[in-house]
C-alpha positions as CSV (number, residue, x, y, z in Angstrom):
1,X,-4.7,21.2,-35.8
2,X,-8.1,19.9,-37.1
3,X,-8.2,15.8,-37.4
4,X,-11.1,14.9,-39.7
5,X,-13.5,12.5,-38.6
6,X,-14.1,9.5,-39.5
7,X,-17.5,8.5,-40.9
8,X,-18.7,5.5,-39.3
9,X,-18.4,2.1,-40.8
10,X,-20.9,0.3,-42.9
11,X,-20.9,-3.0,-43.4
12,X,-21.7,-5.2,-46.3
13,X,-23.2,-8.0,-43.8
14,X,-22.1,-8.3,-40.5
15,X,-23.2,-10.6,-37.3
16,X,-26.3,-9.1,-35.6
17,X,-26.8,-10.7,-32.2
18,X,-30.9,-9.9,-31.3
19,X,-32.0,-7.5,-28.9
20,X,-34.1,-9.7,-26.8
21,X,-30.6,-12.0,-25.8
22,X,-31.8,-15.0,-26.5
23,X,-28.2,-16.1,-27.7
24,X,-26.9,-15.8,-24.2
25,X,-29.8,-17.5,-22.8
26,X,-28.3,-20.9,-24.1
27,X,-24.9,-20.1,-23.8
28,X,-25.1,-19.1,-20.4
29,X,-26.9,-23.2,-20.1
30,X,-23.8,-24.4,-21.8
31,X,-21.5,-22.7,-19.5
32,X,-23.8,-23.4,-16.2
33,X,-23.8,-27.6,-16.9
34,X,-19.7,-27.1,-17.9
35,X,-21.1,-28.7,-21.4
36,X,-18.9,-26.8,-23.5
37,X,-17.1,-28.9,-25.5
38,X,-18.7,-30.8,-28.8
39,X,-22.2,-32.1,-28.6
40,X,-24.5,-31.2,-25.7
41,X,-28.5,-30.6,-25.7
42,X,-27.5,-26.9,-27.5
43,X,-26.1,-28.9,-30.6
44,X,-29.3,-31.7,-30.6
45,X,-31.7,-28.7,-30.1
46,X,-30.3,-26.7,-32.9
47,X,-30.3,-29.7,-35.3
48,X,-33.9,-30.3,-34.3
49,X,-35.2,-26.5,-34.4
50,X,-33.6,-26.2,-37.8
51,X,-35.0,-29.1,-39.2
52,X,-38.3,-28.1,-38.1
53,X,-37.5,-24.8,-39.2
54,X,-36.8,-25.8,-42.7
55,X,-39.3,-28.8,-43.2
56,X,-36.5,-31.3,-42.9
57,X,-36.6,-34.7,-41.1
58,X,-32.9,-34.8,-40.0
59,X,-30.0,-32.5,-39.7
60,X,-26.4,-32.8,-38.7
61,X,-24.8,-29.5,-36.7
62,X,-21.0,-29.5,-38.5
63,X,-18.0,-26.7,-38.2
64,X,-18.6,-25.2,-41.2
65,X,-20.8,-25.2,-44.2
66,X,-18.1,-26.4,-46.5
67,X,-17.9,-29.6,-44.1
68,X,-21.6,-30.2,-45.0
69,X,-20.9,-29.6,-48.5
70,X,-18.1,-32.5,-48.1
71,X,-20.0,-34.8,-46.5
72,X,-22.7,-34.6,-48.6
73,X,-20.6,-35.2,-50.8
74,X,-19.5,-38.2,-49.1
75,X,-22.9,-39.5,-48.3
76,X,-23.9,-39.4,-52.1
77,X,-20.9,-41.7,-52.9
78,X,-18.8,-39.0,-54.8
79,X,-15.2,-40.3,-55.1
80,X,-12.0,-40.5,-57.0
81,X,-12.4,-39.4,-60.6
82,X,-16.1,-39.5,-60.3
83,X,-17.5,-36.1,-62.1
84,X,-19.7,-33.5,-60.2
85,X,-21.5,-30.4,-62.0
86,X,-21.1,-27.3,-59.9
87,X,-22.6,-23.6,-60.7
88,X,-19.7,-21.8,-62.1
89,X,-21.1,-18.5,-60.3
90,X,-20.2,-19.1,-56.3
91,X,-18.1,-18.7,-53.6
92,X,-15.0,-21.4,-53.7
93,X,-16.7,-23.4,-50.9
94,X,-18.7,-25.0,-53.0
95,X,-16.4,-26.5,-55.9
96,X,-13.1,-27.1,-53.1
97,X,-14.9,-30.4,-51.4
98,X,-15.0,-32.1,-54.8
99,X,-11.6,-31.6,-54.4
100,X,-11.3,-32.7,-51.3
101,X,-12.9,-36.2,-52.7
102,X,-10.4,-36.3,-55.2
103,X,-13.6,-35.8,-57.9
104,X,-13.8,-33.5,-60.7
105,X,-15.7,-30.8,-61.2
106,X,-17.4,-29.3,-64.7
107,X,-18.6,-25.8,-64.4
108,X,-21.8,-24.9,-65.4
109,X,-23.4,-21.8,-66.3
110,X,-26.0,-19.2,-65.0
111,X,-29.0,-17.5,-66.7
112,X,-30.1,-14.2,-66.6
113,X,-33.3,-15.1,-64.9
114,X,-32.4,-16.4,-61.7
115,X,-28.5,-15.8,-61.5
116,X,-28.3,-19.5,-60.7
117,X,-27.7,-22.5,-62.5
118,X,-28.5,-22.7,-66.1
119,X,-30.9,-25.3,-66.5
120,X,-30.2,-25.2,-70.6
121,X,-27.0,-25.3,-69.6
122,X,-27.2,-28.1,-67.0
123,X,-28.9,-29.8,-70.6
124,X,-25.4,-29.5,-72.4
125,X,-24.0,-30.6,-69.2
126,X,-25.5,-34.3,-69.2
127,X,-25.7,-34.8,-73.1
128,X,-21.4,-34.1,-72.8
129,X,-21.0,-35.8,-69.8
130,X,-24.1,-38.5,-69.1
131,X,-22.2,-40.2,-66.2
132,X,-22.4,-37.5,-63.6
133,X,-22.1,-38.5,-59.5
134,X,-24.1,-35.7,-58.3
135,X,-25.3,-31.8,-58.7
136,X,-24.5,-29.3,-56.2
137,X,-27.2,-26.5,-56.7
138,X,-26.2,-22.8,-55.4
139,X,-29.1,-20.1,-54.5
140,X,-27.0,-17.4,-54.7
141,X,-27.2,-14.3,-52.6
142,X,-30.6,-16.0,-51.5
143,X,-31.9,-15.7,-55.1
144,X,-33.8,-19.4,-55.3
145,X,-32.9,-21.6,-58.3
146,X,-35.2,-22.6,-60.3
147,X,-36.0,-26.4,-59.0
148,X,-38.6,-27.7,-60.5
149,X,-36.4,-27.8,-64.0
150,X,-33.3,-28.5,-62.2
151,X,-34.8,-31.4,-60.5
152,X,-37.1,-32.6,-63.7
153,X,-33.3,-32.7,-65.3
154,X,-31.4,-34.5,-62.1
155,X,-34.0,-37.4,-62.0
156,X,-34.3,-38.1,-65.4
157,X,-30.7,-38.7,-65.2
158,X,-31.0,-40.6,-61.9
159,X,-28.4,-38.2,-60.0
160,X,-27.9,-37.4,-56.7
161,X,-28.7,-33.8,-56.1
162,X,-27.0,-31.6,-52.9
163,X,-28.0,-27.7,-52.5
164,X,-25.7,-25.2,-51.6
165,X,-28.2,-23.5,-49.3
166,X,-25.4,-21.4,-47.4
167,X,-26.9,-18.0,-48.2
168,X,-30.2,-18.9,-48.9
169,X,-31.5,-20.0,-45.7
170,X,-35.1,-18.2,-45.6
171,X,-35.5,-18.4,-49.0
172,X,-38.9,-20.5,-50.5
173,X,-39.2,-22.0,-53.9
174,X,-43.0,-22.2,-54.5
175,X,-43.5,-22.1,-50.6
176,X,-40.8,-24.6,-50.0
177,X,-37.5,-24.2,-48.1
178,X,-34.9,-23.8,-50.3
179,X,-32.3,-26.6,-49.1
180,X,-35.2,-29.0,-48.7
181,X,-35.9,-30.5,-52.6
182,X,-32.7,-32.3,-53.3
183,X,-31.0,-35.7,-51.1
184,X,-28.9,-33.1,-49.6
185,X,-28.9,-29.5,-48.5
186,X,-26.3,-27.7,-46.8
187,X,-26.5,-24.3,-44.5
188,X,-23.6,-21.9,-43.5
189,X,-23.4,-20.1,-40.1
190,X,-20.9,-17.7,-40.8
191,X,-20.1,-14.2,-39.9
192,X,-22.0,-12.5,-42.4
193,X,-24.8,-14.5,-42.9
194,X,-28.0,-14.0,-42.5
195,X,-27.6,-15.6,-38.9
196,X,-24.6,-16.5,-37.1
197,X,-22.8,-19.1,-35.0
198,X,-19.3,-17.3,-35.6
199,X,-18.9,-19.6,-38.0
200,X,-20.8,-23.5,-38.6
201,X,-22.8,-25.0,-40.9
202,X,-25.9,-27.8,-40.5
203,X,-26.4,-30.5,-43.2
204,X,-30.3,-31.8,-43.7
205,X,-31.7,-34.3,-45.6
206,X,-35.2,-37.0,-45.5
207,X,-32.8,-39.5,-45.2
208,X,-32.4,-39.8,-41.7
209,X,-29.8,-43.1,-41.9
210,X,-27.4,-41.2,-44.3
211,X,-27.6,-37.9,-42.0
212,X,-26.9,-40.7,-38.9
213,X,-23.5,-41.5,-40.8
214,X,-22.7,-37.9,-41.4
215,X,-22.6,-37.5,-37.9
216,X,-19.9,-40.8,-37.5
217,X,-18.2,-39.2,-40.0
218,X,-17.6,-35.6,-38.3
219,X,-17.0,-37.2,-35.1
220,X,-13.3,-39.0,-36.4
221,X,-15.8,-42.0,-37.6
222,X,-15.1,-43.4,-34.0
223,X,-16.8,-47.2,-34.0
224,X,-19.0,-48.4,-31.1
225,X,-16.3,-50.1,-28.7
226,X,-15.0,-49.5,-25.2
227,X,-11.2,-48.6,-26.6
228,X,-11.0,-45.8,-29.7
229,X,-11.2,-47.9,-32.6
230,X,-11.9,-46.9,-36.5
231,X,-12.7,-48.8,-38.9
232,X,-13.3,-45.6,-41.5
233,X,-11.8,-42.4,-42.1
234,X,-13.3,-40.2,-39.6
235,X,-13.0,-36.0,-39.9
236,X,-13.3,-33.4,-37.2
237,X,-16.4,-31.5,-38.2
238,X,-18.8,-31.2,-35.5
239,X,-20.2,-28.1,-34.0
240,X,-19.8,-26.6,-30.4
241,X,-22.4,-26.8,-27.7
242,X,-21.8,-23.1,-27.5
243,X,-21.7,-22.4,-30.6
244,X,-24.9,-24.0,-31.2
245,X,-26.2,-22.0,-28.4
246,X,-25.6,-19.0,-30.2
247,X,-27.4,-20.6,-33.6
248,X,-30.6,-21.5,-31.5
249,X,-31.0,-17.9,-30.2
250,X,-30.0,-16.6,-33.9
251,X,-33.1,-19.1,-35.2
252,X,-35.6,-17.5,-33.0
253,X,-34.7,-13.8,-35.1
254,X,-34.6,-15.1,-38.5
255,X,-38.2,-14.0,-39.7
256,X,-36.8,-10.6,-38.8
257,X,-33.5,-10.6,-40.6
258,X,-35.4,-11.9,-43.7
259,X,-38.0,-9.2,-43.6
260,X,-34.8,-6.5,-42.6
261,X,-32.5,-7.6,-45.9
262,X,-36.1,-7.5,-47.9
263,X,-36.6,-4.0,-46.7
264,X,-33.1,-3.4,-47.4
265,X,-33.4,-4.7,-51.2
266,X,-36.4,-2.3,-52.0
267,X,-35.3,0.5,-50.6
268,X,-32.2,0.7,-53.0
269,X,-34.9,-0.7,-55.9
270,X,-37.4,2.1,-55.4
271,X,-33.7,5.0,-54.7
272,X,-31.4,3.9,-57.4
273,X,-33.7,1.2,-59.9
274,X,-34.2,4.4,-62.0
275,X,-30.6,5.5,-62.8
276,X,-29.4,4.4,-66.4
277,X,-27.7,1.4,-66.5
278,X,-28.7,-0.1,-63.2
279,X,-30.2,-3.4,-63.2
280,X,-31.2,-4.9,-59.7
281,X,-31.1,-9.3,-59.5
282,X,-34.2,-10.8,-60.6
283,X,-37.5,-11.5,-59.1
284,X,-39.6,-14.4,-60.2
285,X,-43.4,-15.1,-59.1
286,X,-42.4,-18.0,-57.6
287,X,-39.4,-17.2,-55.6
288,X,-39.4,-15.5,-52.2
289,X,-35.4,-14.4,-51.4
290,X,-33.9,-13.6,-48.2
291,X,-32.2,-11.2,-50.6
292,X,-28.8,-11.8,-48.7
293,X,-26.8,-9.2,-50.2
294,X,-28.5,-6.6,-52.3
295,X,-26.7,-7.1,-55.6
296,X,-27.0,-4.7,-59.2
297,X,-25.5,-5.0,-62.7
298,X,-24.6,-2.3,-64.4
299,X,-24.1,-1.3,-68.2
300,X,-23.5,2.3,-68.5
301,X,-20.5,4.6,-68.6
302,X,-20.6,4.2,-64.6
303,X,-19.0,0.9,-63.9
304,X,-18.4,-1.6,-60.5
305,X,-14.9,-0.4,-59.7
306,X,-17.0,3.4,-59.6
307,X,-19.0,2.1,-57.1
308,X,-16.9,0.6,-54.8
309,X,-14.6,2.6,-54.4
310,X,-17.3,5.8,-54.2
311,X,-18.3,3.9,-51.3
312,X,-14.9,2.7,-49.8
313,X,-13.5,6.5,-49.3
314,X,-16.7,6.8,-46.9
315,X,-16.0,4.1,-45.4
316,X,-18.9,1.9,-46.8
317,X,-18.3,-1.6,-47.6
318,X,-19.1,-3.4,-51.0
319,X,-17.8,-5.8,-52.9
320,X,-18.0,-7.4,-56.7
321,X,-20.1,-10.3,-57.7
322,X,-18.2,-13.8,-56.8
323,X,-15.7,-14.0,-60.0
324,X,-17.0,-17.7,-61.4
325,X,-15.0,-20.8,-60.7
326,X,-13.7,-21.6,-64.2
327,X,-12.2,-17.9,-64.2
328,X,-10.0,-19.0,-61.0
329,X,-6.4,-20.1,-61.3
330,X,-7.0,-22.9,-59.5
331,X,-10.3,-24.3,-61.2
332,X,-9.6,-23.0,-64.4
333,X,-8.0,-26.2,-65.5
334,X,-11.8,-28.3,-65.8
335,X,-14.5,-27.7,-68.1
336,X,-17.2,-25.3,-68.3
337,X,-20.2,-25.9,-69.9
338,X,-22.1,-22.4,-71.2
339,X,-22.4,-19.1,-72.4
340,X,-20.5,-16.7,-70.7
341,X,-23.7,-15.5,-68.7
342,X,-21.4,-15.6,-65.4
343,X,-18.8,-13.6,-66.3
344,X,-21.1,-11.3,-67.9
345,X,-22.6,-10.8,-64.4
346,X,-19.4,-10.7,-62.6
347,X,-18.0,-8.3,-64.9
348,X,-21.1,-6.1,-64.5
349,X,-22.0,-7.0,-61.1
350,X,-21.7,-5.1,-57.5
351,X,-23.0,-6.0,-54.2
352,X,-24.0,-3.7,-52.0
353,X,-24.3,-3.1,-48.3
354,X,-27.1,-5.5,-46.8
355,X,-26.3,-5.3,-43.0
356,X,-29.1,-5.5,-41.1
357,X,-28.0,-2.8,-38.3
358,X,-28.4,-0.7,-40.9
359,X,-30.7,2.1,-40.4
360,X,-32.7,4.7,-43.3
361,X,-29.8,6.9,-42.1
362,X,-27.0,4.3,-43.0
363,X,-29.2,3.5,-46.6
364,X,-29.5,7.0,-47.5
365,X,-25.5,7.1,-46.8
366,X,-25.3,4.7,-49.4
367,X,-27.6,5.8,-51.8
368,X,-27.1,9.2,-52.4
369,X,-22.9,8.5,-52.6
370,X,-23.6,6.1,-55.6
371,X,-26.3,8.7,-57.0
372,X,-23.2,11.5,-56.8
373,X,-21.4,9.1,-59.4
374,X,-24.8,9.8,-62.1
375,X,-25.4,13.7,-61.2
376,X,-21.9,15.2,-60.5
């Protein structure tokens, strides 16, 4: 009897180790001096590569990009019932550390120009709610927000400002690194982004005394004595030596990823941009994305759902735009400030496969099964 292949998988965005090895380079060091536990000279040089990297003058090497977001949070004084605005249009990891500081959250708004925060809607924001904590800025999908107005608005109202770099890292903003204009910016390490630890994040920011206290923080806030003594609540959020390891090789191949998910991005512009109904994410003169994931809107007769699951019964990964955080049973409780731009994009939105394994073979894969959906 005749079994039936099956086609290979594609991923949306998957980890891609580089070819020259230079990840094993340091983890071999870690394993060599026995330094594998927390802290070591992989976690110190990753923290100072990617500070370098980014234009920042400290950084803090943490478990997980939601940790950064937390302490952040933290070191911008955010605490019980103090209010936080938060981009409506994101991944949960953003809004569940206000949580965590027992702060609430309002929801704001994107606009159809960058798919990030609404600065009209940041406006409404402050004139309903003028004693704000802090901002937490997303770049989503590596699409830069548009800073210069969201920061213009933050100062004038003297607030704290932390950016939710996680998927953005490579990204400028008028030849800046995105992650680099507010007190506070936050990277993610995970799986599938752009590069890897297996999972981590890194907090930067100028303030090199605040990043200092981060670092007391994520290590169970233990105080200078001889016996373990704490005089603050301490959390366990710093990064393996290996792990690091794996970051600082990942850092040396970033250029090339970037330039990989650009590729990536016009190649499905230029193969499905004409089709009716398709929209690809914006592009502004003074943004250069790592275009993370490749992500379309579409209003035709040919919807998301069409789309995804064209590609899933090839075994092609995709997935919808994030559904925003005052549609979520959790967060739907708090107020959002807007006009329904977010669920406009999620409701029209797809993402599609941005794996930089991929090859013009993989692409074409994609292509011509969501073309087959138009000329059938």
């Amino acid at each position: 009897m005749e079994t039936t292949k099956v086609k290979e998988r594609i991923f949306l965005s998957s980890p891609h180790m580089s070819d020259e090895g230079y990840e094993m380079q340091y983890i071999k060091e870690a394993f060599d001096t026995n330094w594998i536990a927390p802290l070591g000279e992989n976690v110190n040089g990753f923290e100072r590569e990617l500070a370098e990297k980014v234009g920042s003058k400290a950084a803090a090497a943490l478990s997980s990009g939601t940790a950064a977001i937390h302490l952040a949070l933290k070191a911008a004084g955010v605490g019980e019932g103090d209010i936080v605005f938060c981009p409506t249009l994101t991944f949960s990891a953003t809004a569940n550390p206000i949580i965590y500081q027992n702060a609430t959250p309002v929801f704001i708004d994107s606009d159809y120009e960058t798919w990030n925060m609404s600065p009209k809607a940041l406006e409404e924001a402050f004139d309903k709610y003028p004693e704000v904590k802090a901002v937490i800025v997303v770049h989503l999908y590596g699409l830069s927000a548009d800073m210069d107005k969201i920061m213009g608005i933050c100062k004038k109202h003297n607030v704290a400002v932390i950016e939710d770099a996680a998927e953005s890292l490579g990204t400028y903003y008028k030849g800046k690194h995105t992650g680099t204009f507010g007190d506070y910016g936050i990277f993610s390490f995970n799986g599938n982004k752009i590069i890897t630890t297996s999972g981590g994040g890194m907090l930067v920011s100028n303030n090199e005394e605040r990043i200092a206290k981060a670092r007391f923080w994520a290590t169970q806030s233990r105080d200078q004595a001889r016996h373990y003594q704490h005089s603050e609540l301490g959390f366990n959020y710093r990064m393996s030596n290996v792990v690091a390891g794996i970051g600082r090789g990942q850092l040396k191949v970033l250029d090339q990823r970037v330039a990989k998910k650009n590729y990536i991005f016009e190649f499905y512009k230029r193969a499905l941009g004409g089709l009716e109904g398709v929209e690809f994410m914006p592009s502004n003169e003074w943004d250069e994305p790592n275009y993370w994931l490749s992500s379309m809107t579409l209003s035709g007769l040919i919807r998301p759902i069409d789309v995804m699951q064209a590609l899933e019964k090839e075994n092609i990964e995709s997935r919808p735009v994030w559904k925003p955080m005052h549609m979520q049973p959790f967060f739907e409780k708090y107020d959002f400030v807007g006009d329904g731009v977010s669920e406009k994009l999620f409701e029209n939105g797809v993402c599609l496969p941005s794996d930089t394994k991929m090859t013009d073979g993989d692409l074409e894969r994609v292509v011509e099964n969501i073309k087959g959906l138009w000329f059938k």
